[in-house]
C-alpha positions in Angstrom: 9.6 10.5 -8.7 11.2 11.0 -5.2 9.4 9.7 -2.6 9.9 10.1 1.6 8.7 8.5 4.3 9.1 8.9 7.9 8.2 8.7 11.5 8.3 6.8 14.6 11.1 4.4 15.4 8.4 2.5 17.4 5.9 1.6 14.9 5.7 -2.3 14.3 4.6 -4.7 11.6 1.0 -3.7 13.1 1.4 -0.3 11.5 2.6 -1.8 7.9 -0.9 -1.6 6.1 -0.4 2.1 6.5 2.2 1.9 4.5 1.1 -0.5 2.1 -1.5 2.4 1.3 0.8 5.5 1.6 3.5 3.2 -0.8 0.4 2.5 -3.3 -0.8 6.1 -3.1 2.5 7.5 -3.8 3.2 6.2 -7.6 -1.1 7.0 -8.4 -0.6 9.5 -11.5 -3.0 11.4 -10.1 -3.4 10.4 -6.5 -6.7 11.5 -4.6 -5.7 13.6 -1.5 -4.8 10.8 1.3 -7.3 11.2 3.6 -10.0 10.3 1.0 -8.1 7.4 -0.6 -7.4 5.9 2.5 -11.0 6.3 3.4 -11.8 4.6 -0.2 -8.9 2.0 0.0 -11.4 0.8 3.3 -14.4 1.1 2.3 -14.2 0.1 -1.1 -14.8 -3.9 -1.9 -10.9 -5.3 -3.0 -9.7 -2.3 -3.9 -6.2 -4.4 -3.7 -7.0 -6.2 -6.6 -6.6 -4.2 -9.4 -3.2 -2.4 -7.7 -1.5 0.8 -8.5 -1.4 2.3 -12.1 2.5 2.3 -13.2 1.6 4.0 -16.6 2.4 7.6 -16.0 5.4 6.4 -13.4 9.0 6.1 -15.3 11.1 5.6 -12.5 10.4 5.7 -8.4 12.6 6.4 -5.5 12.1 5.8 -1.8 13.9 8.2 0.0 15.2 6.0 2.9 17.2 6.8 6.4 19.4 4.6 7.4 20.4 3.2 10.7 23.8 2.9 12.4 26.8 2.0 10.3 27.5 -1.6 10.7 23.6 -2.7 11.4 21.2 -4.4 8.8 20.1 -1.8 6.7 17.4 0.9 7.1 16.5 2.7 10.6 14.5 0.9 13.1 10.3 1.3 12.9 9.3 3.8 10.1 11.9 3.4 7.5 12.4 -0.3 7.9 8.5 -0.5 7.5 8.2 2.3 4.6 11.0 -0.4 2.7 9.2 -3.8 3.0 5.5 -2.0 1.8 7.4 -0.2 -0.9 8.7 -3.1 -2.1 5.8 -5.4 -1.5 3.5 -2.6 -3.4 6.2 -1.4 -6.3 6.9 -5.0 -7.9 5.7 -4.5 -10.5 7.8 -1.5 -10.9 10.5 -2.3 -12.6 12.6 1.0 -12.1 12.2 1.0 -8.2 14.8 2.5 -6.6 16.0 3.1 -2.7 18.1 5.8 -2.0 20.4 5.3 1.5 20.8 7.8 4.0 23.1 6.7 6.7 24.0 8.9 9.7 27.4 9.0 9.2 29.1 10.6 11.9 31.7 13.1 11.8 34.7 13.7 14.1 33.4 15.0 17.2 29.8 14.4 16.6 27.5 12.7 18.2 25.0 9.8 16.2 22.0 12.0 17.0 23.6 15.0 15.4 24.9 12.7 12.2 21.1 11.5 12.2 19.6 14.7 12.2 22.2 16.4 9.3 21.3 12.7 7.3 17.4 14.0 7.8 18.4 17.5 6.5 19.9 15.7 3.5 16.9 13.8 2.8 15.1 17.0 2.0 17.5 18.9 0.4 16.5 15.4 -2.1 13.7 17.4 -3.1 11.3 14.6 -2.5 8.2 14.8 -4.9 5.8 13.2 -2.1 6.1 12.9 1.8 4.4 11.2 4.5 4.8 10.9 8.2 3.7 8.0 9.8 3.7 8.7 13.6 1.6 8.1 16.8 2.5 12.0 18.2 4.5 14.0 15.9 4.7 16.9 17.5 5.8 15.6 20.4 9.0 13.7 18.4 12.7 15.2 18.0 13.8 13.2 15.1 10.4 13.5 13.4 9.3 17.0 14.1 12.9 18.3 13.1 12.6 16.8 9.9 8.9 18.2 9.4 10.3 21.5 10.2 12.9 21.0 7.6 10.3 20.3 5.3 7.8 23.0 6.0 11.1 25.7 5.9 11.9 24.1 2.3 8.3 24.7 1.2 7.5 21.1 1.1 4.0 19.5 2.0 3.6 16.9 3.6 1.0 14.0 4.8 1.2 13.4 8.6 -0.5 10.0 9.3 -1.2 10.0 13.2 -1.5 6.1 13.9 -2.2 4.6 17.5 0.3 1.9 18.8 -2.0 -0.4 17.9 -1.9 0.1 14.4 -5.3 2.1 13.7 -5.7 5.0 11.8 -6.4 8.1 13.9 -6.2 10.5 11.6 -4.5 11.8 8.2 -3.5 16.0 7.2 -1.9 17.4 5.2 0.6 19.9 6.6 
């Protein structure tokens, strides 16, 4: 299973129990549709304890852009968050797997063109499950060009709109 997350480059370790929920709702065999199972995830006493069902999971991929060449890997807020849950929430996956996608730029181009060809790339991955973690997607350049990408490829996606603060504002499914 391919799995892709993106969003803001200004989301902080505030914002990384959203992805500790998104990472443990991606490998559920049969995953409730977000909004409910992040609604049961808060309501629900420890629902922690028991963590994510493996079984029907072989092997699992995080679909993951990259930052500038020559940086610590992974891209600044969304993906460098969507990396630590994933790996904090699929240990006991032993076939976890992150894919790079590193802007690489071309002769002549700039790093925001070689960023936005590395998100086009990232979908042509024919990711399995997406989510965007943002506080105002449609209002993004990065972000909104790769949820147009997605929706031109046919591609759903979850858009989890998060305040700066880290709270949960509000979870569809586009």
């Amino acid at each position: 299973m391919k799995v892709l997350v993106f969003g803001s480059r200004s989301l902080t370790w505030k914002h990384l129990h959203v992805f500790e929920d998104i990472a443990w709702h991606a490998v559920l065999a049969n995953p409730w549709p977000l909004p409910e199972f992040i609604r049961w995830i808060h309501l629900s006493p420890a629902p922690s304890e028991g963590g994510p069902d493996y079984s029907e999971v072989e092997s699992i991929t995080l679909l993951n852009g990259d930052g500038p060449p020559g940086k610590q890997r992974g891209a600044i807020g969304a993906d460098k968050i969507a990396v630590l849950a994933c790996m904090e929430k699929w240990h006991r996956q032993a076939t976890r797997r992150i894919r790079w996608f590193p802007p690489e730029p071309r002769e002549g181009e700039t790093w925001a063109q070689a960023a936005g060809r590395r998100n086009r790339e990232m979908v042509e991955a024919k990711p399995d499950r997406v989510y965007c973690v943002h506080t105002d997607l449609d209002n993004s350049a990065g972000s909104s060009m790769t949820a147009n990408l997605l929706k031109s490829a046919g591609i759903p996606f979850w858009y989890v709109r998060v305040s700066p603060a880290g709270a949960i504002l509000s979870v569809e499914e586009r």
